[in-house]
Backbone and ligand atoms as CSV (ligand in chain L), in Angstrom:
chain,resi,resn,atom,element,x,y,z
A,1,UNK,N,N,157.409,-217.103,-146.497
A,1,UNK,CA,C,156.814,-215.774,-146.519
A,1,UNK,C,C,156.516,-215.293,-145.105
A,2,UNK,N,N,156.535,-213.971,-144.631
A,2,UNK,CA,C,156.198,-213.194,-143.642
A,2,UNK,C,C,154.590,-213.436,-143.056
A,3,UNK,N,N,154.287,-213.871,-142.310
A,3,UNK,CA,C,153.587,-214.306,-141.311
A,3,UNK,C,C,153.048,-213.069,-141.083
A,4,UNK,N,N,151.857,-212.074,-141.387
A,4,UNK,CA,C,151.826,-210.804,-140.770
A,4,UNK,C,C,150.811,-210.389,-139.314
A,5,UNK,N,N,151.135,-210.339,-138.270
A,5,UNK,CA,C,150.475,-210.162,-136.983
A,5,UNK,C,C,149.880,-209.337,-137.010
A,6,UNK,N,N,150.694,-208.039,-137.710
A,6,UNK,CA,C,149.388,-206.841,-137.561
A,6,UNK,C,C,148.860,-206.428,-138.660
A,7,UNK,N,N,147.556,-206.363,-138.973
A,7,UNK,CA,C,146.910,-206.314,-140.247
A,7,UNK,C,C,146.328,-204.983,-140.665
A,8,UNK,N,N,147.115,-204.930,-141.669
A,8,UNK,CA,C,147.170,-203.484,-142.213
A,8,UNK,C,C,146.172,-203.463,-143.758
A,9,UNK,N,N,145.636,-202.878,-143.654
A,9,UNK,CA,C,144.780,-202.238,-144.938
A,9,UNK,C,C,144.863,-201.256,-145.314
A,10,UNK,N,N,145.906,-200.364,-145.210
A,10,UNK,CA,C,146.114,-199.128,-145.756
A,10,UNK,C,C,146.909,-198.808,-146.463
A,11,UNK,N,N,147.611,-200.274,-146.926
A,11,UNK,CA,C,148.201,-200.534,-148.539
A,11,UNK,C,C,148.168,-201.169,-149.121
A,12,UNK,N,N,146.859,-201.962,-149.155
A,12,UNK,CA,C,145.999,-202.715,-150.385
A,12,UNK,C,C,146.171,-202.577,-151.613
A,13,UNK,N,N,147.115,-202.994,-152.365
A,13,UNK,CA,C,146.526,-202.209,-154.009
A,13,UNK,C,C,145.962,-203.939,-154.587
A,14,UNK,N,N,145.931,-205.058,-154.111
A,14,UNK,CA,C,146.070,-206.247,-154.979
A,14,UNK,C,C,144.901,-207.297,-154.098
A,15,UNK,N,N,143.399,-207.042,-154.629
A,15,UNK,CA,C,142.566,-208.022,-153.868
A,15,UNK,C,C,142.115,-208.998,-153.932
A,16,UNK,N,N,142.511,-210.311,-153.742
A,16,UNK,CA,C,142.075,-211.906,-153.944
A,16,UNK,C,C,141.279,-212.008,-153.913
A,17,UNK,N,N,140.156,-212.354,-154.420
A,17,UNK,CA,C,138.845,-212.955,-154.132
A,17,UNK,C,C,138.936,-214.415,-154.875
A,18,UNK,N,N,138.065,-215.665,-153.959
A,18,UNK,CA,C,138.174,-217.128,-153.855
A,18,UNK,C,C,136.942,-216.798,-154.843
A,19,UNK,N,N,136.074,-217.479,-155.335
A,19,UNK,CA,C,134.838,-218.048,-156.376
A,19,UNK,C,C,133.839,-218.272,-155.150
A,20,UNK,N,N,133.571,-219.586,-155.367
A,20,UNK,CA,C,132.351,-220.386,-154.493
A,20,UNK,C,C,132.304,-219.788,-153.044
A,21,UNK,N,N,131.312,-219.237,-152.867
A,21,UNK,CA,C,130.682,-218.826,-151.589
A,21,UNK,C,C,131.134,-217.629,-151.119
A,22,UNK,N,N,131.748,-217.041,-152.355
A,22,UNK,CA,C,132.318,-215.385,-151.984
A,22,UNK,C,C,131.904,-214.746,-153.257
A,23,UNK,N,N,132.689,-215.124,-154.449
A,23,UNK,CA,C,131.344,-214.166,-155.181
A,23,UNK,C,C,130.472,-215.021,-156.171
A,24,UNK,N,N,130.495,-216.053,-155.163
A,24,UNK,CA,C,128.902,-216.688,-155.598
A,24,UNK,C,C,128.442,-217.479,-153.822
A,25,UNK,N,N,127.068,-217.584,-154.030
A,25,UNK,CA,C,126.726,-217.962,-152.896
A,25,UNK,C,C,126.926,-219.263,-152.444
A,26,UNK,N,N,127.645,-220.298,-153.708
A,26,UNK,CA,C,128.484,-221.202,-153.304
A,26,UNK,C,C,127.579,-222.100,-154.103
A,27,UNK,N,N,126.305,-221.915,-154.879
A,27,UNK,CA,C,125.867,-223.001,-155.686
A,27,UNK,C,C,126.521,-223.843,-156.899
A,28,UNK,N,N,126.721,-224.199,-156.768
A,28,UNK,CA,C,127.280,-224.990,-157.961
A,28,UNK,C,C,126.159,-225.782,-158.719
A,29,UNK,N,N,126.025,-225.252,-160.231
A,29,UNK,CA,C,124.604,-225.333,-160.905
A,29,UNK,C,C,125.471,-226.193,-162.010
A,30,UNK,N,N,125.019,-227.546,-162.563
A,30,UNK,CA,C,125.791,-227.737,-163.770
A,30,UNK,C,C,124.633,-228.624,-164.778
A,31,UNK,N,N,125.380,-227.959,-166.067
A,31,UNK,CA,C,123.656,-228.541,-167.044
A,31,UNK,C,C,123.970,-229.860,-167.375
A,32,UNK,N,N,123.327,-230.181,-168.231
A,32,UNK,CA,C,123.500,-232.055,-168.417
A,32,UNK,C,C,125.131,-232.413,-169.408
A,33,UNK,N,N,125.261,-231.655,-169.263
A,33,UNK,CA,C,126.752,-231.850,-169.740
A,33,UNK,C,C,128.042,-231.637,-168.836
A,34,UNK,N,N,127.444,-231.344,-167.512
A,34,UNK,CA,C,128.491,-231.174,-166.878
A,34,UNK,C,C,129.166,-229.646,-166.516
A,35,UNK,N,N,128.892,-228.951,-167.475
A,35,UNK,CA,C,129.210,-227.519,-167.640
A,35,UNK,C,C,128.513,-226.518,-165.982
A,36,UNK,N,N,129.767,-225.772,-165.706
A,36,UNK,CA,C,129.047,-224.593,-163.999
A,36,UNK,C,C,128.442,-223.956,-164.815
A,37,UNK,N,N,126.887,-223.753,-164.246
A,37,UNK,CA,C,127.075,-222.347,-164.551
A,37,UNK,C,C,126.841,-221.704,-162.845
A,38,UNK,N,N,127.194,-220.339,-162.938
A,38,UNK,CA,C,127.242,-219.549,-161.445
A,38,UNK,C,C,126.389,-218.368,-162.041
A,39,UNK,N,N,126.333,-218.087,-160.613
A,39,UNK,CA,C,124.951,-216.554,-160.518
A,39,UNK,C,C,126.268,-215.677,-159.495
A,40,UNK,N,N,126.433,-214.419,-160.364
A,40,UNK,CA,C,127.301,-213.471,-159.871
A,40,UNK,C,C,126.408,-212.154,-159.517
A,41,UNK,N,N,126.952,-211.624,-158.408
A,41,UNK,CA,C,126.196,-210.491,-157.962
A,41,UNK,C,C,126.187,-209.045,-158.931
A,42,UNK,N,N,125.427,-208.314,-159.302
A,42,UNK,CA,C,125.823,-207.212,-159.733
A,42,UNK,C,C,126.414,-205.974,-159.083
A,43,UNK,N,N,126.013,-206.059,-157.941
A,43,UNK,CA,C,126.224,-204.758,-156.864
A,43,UNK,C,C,128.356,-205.447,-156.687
A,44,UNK,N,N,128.536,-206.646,-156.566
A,44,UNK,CA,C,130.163,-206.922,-156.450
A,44,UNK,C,C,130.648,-206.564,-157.778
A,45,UNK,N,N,129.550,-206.278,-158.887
A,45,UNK,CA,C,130.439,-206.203,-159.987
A,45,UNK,C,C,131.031,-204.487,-160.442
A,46,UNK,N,N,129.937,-204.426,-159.368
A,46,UNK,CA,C,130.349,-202.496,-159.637
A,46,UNK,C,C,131.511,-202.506,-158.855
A,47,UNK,N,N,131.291,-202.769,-157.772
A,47,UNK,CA,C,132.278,-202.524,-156.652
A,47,UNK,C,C,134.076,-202.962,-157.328
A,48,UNK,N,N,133.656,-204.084,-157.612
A,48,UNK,CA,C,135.339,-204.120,-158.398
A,48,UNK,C,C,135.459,-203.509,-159.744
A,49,UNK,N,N,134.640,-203.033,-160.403
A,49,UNK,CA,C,134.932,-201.825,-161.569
A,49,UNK,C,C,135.651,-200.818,-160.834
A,50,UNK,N,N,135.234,-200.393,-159.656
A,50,UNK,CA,C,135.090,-199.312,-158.880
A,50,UNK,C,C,136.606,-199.239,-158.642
A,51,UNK,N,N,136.909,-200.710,-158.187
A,51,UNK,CA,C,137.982,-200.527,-157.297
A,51,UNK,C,C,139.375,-200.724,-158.727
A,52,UNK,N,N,139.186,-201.053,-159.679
A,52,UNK,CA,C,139.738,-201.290,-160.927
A,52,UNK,C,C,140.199,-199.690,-161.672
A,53,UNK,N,N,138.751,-198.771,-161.492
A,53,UNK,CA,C,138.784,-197.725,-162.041
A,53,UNK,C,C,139.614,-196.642,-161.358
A,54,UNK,N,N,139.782,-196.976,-159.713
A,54,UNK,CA,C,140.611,-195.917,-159.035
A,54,UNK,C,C,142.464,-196.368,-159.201
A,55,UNK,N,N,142.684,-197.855,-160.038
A,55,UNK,CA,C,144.130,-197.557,-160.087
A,55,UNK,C,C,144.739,-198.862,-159.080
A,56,UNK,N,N,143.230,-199.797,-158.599
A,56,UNK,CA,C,143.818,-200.857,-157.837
A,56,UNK,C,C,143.363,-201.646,-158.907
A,57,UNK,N,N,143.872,-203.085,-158.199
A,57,UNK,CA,C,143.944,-204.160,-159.066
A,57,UNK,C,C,143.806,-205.915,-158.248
A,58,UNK,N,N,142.997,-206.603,-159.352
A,58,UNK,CA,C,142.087,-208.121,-158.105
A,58,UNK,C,C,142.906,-208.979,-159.175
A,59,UNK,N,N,142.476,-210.417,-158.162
A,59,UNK,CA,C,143.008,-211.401,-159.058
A,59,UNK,C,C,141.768,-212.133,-158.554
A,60,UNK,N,N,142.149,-213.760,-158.745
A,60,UNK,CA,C,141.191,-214.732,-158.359
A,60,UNK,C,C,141.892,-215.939,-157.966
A,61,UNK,N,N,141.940,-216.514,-156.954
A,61,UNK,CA,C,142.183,-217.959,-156.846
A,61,UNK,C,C,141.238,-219.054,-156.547
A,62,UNK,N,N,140.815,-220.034,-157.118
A,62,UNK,CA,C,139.791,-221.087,-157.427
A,62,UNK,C,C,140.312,-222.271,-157.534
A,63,UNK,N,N,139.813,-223.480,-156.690
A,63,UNK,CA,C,140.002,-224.318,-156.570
A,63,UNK,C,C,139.312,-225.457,-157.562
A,64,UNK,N,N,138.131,-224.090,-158.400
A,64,UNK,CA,C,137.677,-225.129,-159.713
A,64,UNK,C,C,137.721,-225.003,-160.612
A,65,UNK,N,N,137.007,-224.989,-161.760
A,65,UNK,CA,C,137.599,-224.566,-163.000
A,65,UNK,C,C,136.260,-224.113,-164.097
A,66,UNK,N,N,136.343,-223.171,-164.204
A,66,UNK,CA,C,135.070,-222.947,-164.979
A,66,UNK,C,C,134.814,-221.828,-165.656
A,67,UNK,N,N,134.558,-222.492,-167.338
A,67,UNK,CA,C,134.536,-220.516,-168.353
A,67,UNK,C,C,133.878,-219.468,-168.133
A,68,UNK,N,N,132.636,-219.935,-166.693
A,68,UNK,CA,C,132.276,-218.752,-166.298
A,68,UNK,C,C,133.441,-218.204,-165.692
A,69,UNK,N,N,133.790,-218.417,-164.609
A,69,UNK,CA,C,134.828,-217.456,-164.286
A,69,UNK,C,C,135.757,-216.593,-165.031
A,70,UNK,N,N,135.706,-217.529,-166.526
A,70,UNK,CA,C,136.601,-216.192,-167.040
A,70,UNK,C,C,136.069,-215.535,-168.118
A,71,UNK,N,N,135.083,-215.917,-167.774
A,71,UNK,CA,C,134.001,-214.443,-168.252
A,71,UNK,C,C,133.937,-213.693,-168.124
A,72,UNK,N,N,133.242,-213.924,-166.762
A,72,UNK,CA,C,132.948,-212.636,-165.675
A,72,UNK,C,C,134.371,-211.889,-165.240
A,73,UNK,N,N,135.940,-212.502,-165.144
A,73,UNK,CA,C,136.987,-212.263,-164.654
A,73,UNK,C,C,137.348,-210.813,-165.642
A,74,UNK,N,N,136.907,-211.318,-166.777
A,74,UNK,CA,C,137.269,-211.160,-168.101
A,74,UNK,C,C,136.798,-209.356,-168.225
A,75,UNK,N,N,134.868,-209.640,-167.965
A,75,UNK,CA,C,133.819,-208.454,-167.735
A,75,UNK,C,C,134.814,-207.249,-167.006
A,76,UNK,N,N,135.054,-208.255,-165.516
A,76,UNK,CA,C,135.135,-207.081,-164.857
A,76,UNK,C,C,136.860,-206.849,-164.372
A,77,UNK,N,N,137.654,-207.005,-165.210
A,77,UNK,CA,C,139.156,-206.685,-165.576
A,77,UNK,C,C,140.126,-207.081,-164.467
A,78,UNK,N,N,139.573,-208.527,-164.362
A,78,UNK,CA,C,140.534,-209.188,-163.372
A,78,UNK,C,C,141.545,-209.288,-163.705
A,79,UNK,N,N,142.588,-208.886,-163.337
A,79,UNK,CA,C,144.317,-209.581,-163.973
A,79,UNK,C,C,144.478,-210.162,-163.715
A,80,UNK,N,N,144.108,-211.160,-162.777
A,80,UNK,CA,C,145.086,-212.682,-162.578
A,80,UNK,C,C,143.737,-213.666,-162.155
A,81,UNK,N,N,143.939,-214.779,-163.030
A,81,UNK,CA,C,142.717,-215.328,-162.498
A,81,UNK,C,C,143.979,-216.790,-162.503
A,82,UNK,N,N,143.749,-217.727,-161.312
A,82,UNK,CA,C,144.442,-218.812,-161.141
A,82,UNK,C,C,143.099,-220.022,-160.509
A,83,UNK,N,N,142.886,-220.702,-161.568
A,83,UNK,CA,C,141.664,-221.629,-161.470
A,83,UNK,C,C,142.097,-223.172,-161.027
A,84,UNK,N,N,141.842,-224.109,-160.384
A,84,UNK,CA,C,141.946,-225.534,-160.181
A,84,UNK,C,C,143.153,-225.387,-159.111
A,85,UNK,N,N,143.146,-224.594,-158.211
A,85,UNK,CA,C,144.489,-224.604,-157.670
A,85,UNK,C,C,143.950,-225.922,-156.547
A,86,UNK,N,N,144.667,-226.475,-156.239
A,86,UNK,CA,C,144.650,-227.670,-155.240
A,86,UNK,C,C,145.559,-227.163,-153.739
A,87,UNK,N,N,146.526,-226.079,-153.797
A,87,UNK,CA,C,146.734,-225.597,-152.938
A,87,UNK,C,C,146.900,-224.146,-153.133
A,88,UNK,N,N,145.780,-223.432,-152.264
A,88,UNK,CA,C,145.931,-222.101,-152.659
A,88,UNK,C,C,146.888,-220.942,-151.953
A,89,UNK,N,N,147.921,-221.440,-150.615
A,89,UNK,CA,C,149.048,-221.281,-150.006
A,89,UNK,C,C,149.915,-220.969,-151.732
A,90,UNK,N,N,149.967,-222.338,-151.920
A,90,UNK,CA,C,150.901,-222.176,-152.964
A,90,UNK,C,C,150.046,-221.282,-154.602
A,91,UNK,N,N,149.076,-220.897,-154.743
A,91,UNK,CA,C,149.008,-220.301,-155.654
A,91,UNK,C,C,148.853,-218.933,-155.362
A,92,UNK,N,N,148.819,-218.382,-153.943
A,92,UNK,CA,C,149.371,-217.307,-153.681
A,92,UNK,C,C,150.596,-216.561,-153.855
A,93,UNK,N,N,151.427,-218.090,-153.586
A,93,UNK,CA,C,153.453,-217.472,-153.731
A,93,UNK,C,C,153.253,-217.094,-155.049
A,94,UNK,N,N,152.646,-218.219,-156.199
A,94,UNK,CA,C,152.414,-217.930,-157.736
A,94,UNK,C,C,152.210,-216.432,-157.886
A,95,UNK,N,N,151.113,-216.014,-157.497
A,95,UNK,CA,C,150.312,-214.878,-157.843
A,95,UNK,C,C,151.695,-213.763,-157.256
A,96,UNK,N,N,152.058,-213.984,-155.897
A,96,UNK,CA,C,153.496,-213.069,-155.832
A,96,UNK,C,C,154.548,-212.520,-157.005
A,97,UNK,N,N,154.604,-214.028,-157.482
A,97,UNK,CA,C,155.326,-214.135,-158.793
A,97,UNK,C,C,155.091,-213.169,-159.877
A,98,UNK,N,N,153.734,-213.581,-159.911
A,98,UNK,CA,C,153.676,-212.938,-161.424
A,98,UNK,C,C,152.806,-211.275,-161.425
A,99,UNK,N,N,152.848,-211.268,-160.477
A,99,UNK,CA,C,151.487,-209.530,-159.933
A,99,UNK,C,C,153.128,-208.559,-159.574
A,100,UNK,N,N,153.641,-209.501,-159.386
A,100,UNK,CA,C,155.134,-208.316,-158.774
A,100,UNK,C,C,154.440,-208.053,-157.455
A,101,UNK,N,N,153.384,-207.838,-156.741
A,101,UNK,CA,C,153.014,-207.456,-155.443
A,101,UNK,C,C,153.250,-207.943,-154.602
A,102,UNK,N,N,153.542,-207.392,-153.540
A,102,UNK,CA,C,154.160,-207.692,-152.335
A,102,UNK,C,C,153.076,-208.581,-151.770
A,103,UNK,N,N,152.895,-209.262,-150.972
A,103,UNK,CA,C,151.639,-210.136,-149.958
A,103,UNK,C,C,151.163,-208.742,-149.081
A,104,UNK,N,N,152.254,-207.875,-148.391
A,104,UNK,CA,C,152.150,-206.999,-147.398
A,104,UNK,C,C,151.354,-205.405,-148.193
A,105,UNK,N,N,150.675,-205.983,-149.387
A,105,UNK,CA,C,149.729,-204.924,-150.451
A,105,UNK,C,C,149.150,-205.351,-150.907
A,106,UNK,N,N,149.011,-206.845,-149.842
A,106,UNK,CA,C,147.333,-207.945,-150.721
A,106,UNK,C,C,146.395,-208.115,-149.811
A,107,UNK,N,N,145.003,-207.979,-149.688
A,107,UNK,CA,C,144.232,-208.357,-149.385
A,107,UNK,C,C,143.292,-210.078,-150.162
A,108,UNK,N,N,142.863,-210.663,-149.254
A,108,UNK,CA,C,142.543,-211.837,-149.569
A,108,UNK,C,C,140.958,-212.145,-148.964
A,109,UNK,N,N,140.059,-212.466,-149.958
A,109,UNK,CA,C,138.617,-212.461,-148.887
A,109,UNK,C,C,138.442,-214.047,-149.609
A,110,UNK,N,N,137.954,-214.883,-148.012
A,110,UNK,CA,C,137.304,-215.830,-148.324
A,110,UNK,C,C,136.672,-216.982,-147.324
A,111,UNK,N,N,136.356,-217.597,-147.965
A,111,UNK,CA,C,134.717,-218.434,-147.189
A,111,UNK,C,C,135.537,-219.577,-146.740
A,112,UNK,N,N,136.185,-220.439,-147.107
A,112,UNK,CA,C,136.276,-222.001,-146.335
A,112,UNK,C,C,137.486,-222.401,-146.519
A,113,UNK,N,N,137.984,-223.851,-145.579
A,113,UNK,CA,C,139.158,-224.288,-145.281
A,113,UNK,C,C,140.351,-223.821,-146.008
A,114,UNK,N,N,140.598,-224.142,-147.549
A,114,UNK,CA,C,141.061,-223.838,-148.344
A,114,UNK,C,C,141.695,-222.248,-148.186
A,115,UNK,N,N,141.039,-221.277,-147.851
A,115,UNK,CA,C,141.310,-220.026,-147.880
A,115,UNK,C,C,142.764,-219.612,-147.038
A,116,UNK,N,N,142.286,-220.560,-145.522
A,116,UNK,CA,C,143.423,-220.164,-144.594
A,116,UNK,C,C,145.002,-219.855,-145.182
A,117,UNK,N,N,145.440,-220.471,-145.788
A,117,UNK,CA,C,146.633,-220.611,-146.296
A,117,UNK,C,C,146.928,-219.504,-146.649
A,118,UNK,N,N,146.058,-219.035,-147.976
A,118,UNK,CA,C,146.100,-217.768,-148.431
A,118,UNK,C,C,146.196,-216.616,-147.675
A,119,UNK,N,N,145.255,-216.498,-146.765
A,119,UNK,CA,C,145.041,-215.689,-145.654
A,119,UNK,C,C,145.994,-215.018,-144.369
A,120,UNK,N,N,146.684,-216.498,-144.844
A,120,UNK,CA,C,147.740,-216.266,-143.228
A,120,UNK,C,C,149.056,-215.612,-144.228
A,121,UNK,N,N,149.064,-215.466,-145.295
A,121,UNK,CA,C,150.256,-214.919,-146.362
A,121,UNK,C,C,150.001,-213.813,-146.418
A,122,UNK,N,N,148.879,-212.829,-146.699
A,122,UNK,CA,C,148.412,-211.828,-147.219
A,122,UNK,C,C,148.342,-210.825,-145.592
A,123,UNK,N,N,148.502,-208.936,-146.072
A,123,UNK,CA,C,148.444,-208.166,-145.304
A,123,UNK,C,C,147.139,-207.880,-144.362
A,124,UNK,N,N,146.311,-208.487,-145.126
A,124,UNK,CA,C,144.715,-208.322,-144.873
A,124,UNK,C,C,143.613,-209.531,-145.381
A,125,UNK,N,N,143.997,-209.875,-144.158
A,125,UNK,CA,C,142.833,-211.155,-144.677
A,125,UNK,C,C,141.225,-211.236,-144.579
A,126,UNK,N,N,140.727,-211.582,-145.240
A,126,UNK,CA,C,138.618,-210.949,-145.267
A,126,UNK,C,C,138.130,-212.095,-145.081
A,127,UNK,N,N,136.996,-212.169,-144.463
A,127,UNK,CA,C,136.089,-213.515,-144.590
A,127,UNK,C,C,134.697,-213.314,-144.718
A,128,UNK,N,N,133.789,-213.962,-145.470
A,128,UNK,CA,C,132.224,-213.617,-145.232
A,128,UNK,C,C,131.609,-214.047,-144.532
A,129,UNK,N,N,130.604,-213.226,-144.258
A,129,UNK,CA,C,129.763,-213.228,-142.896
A,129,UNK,C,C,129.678,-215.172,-142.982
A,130,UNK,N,N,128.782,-215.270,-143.698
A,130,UNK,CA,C,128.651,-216.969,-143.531
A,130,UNK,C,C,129.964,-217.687,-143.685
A,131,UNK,N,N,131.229,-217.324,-143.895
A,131,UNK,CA,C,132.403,-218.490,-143.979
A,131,UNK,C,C,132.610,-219.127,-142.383
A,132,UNK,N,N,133.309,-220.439,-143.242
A,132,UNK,CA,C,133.767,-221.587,-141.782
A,132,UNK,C,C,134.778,-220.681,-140.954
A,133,UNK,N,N,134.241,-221.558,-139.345
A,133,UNK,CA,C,135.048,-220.771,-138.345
A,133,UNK,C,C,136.011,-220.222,-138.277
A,134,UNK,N,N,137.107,-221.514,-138.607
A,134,UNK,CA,C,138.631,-221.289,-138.634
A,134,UNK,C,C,138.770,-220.269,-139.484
A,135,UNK,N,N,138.285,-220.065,-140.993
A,135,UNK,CA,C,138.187,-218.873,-141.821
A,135,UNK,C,C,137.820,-217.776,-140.738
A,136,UNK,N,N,137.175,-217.475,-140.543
A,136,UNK,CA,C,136.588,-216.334,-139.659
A,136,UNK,C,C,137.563,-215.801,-138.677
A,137,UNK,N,N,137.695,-216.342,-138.097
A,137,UNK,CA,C,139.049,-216.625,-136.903
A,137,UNK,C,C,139.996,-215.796,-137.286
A,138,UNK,N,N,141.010,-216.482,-138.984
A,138,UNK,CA,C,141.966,-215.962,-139.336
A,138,UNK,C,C,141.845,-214.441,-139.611
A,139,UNK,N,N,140.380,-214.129,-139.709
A,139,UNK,CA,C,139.816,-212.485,-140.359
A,139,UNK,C,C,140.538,-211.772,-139.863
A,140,UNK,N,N,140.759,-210.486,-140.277
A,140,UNK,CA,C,141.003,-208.938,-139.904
A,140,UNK,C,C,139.923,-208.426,-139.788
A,141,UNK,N,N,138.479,-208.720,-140.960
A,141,UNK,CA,C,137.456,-207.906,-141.333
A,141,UNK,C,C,136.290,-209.250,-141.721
A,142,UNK,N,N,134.898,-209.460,-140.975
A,142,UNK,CA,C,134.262,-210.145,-141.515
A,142,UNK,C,C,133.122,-209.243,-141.984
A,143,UNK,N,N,132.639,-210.150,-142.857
A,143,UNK,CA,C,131.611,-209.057,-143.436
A,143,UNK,C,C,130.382,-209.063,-143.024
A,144,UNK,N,N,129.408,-207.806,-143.229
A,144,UNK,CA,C,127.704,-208.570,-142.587
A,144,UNK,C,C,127.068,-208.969,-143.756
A,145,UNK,N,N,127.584,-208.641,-144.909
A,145,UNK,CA,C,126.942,-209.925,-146.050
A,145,UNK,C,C,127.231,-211.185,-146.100
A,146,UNK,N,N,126.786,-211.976,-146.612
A,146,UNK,CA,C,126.878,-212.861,-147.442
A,146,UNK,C,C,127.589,-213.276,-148.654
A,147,UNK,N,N,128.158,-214.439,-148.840
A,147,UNK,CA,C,128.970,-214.499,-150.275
A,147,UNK,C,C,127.682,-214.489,-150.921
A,148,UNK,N,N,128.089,-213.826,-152.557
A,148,UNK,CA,C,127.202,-214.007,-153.696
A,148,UNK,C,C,126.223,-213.114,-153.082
A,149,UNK,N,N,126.020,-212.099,-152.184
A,149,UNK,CA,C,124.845,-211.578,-152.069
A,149,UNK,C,C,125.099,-209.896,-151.553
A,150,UNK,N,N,126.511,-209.876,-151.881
A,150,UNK,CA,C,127.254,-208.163,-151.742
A,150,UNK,C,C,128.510,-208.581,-150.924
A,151,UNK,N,N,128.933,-209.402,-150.733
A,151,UNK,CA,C,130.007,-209.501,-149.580
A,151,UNK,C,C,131.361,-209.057,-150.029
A,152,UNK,N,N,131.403,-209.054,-151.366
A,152,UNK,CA,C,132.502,-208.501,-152.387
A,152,UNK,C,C,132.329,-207.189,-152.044
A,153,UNK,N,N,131.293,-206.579,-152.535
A,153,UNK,CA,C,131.235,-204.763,-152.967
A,153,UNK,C,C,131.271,-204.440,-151.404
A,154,UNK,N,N,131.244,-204.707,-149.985
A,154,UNK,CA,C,131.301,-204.927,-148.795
A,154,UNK,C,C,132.553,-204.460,-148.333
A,155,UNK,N,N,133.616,-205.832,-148.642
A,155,UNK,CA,C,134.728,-205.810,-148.691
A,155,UNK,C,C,135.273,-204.500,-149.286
A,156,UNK,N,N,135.500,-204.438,-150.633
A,156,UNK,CA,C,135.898,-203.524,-151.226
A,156,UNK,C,C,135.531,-201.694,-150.978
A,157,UNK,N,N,134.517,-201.768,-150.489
A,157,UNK,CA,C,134.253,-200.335,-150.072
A,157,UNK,C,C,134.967,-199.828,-148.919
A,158,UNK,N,N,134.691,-201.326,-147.916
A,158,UNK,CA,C,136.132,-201.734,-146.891
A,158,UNK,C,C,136.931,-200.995,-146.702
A,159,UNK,N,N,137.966,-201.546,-148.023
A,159,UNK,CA,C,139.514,-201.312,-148.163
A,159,UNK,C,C,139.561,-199.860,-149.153
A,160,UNK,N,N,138.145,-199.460,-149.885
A,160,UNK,CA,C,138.603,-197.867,-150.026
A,160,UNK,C,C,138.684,-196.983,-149.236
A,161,UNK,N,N,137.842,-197.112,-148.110
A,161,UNK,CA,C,137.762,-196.458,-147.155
A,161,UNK,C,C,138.887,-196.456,-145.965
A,162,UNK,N,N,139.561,-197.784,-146.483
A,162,UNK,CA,C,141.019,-198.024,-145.193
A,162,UNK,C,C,141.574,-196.965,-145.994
A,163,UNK,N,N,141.907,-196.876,-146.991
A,163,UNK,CA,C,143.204,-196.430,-148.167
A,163,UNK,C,C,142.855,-194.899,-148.559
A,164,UNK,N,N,141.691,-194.564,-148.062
A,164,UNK,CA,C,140.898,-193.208,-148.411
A,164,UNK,C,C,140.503,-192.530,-149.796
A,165,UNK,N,N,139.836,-193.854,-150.489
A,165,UNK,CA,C,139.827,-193.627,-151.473
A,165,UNK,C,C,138.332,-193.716,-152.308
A,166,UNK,N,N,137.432,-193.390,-151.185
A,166,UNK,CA,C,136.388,-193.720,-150.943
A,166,UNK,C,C,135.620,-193.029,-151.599
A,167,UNK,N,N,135.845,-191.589,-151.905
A,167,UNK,CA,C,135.067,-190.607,-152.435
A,167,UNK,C,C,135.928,-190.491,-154.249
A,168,UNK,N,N,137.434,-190.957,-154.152
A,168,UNK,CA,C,137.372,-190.875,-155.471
A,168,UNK,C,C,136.677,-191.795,-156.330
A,169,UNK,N,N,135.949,-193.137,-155.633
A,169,UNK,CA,C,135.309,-193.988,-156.281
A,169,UNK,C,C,134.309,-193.291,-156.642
A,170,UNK,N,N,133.577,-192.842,-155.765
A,170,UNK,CA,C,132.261,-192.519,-155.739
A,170,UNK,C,C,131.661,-191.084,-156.614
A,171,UNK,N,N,132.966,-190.446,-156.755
A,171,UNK,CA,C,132.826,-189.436,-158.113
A,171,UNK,C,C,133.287,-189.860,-159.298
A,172,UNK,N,N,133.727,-191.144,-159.479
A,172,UNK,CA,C,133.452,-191.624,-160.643
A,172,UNK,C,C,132.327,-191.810,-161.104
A,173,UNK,N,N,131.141,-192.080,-160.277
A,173,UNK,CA,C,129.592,-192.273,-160.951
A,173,UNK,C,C,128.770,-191.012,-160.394
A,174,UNK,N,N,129.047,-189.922,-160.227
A,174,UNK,CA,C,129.012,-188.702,-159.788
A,174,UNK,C,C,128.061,-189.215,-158.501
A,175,UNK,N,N,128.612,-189.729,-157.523
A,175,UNK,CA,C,127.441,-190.412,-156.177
A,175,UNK,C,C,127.869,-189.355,-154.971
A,176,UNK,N,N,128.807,-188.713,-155.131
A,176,UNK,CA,C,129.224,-188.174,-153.512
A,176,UNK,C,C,128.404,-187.470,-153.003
L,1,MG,MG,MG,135.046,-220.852,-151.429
């Protein structure tokens, strides 16, 4: 895949978001059975309605596995959710596969080692304010939130505003 040097956000239609420490603050809570449960932000959950309702479209890649995620994936009309990936380089080419989207109309936001791969594939790569260096490094755009604490709805207001699509979000909830 194309290696992209110059990072463009102004044809985003397809946005990755990783799980742990992006849209959660990275706790991993599990009850006596073993079962995640996660604490998801509400303010990220508008933000990707938002970005869902203007005609774009998210996926998920996760390196763990858990029915919250496809809950919440579920809630807020994720199309592609790819869980337990062990290499997320390679569940990016996947997601190529099956989204039909180009990499060079993906944005990718995320917190730690794992991410790079993804990152260095995609047109626009994101990182949160708290992600590991090398993550950070690879950024186009870091955020001043926090994962799990708006760094999603952050991002995403981001890339409406690269794509100018900023105000049709925002008269969807009559806010302009
Ligand atoms: Mg993570």
């Amino acid at each position: 895949l194309t290696k992209h040097t110059t990072h463009d956000a102004t044809k985003v239609e397809l946005l990755v978001l990783d799980v742990d420490g992006v849209l959660t603050d990275g706790s991993i809570t599990l009850d006596h059975e073993g079962r995640e449960l996660k604490r998801f932000n509400a303010s990220d959950g508008l933000g990707m309605r938002a970005w869902t309702r203007v005609g774009l479209h998210l996926a998920i890649i996760t390196g763990r596995t858990s029915g919250a995620v496809l809950h919440r994936a579920a809630d807020l009309g994720v199309a592609h959710v790819i869980q337990g990936s062990k290499d997320k380089g390679a569940a990016l080419d996947e997601l190529v596969r099956v989204s039909r989207v180009d990499p060079s109309r993906m944005a990718f936001l995320g917190d730690d080692w794992p991410d790079v791969a993804p990152m260095r594939r995609v047109a626009y790569p994101m990182a949160v304010m708290n992600a590991h260096e090398r993550v950070k490094a690879r950024a186009a755009y870091v955020t001043e939130r926090a994962g799990g604490h708006g760094a999603v709805r952050e991002a995403i207001e981001h890339l409406l505003r690269a794509r100018g699509l900023m105000d049709r979000a925002l008269d969807l909830y009559d806010a302009r």
